[in-house]
Residue frames as qw, qx, qy, qz and C-alpha x, y, z in Angstrom:
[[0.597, 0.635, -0.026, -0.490, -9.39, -19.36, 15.72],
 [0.918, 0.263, 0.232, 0.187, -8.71, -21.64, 12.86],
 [0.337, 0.833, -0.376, 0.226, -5.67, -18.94, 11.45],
 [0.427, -0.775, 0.384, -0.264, -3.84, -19.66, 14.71],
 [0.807, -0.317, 0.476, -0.148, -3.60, -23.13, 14.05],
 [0.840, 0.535, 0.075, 0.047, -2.77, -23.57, 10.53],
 [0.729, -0.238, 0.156, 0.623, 1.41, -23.86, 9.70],
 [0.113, -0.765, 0.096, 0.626, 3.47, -20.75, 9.14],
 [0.433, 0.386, 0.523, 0.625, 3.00, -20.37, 5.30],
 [0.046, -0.188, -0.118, 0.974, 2.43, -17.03, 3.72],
 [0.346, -0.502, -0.632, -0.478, -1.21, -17.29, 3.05],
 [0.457, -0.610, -0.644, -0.061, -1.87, -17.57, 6.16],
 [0.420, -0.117, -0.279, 0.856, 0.61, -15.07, 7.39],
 [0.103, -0.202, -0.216, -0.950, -0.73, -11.92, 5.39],
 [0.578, -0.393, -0.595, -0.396, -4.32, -13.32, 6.54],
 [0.489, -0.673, -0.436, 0.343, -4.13, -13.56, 10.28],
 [0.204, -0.139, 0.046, 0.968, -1.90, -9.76, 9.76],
 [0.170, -0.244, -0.239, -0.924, -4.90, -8.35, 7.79],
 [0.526, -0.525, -0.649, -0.163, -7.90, -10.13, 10.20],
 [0.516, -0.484, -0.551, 0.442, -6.39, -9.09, 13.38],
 [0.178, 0.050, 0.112, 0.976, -5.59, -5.34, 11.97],
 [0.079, -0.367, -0.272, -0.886, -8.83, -5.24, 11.03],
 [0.645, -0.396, -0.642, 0.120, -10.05, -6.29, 14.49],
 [0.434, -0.437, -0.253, 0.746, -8.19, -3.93, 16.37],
 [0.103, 0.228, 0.313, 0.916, -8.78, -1.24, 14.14],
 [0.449, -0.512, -0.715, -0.155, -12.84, -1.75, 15.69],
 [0.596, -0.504, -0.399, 0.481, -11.62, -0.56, 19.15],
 [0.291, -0.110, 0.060, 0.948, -9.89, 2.73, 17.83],
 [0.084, -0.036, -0.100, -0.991, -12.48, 4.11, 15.59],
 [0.254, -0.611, -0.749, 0.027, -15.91, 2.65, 17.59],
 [0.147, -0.654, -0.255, 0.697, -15.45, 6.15, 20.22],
 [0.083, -0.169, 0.350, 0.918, -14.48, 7.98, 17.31],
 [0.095, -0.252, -0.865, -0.424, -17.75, 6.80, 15.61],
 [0.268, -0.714, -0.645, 0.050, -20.14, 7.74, 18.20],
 [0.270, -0.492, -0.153, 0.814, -19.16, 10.87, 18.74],
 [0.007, -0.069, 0.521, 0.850, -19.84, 11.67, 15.43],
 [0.299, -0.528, -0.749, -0.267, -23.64, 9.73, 15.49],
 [0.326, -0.381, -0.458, 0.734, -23.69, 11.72, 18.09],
 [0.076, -0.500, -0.086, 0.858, -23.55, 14.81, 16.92],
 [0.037, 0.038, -0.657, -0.752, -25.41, 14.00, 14.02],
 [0.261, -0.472, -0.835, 0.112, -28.33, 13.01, 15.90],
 [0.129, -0.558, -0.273, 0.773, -28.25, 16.81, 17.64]]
C-alpha cells in the first residue's frame, strides 16, 4: 500500500496506526456480527 512506502513522518504514522486498526478490527467483530444477524433473522 501507498502508507508503507511513504517516509516516517507523523502524518503518516497516526494514518497507517488508525488504517490497519481499523482493518484488523474487521476480523474480530465480523463472527461477532453474524451471530447477531443471525439471531435476528430467527
Amino acid at each position: 500500500t501507498w502508507i508503507g512506502a511513504r517516509p516516517v513522518e507523523e502524518p503518516y504514522t497516526s494514518t497507517g496506526l488508525i488504517l490497519t486498526t481499523l482493518y484488523f478490527s474487521y476480523f474480530i467483530t465480523d463472527p461477532i456480527l453474524m451471530k447477531t444477524w443471525e439471531k435476528l433473522i430467527k
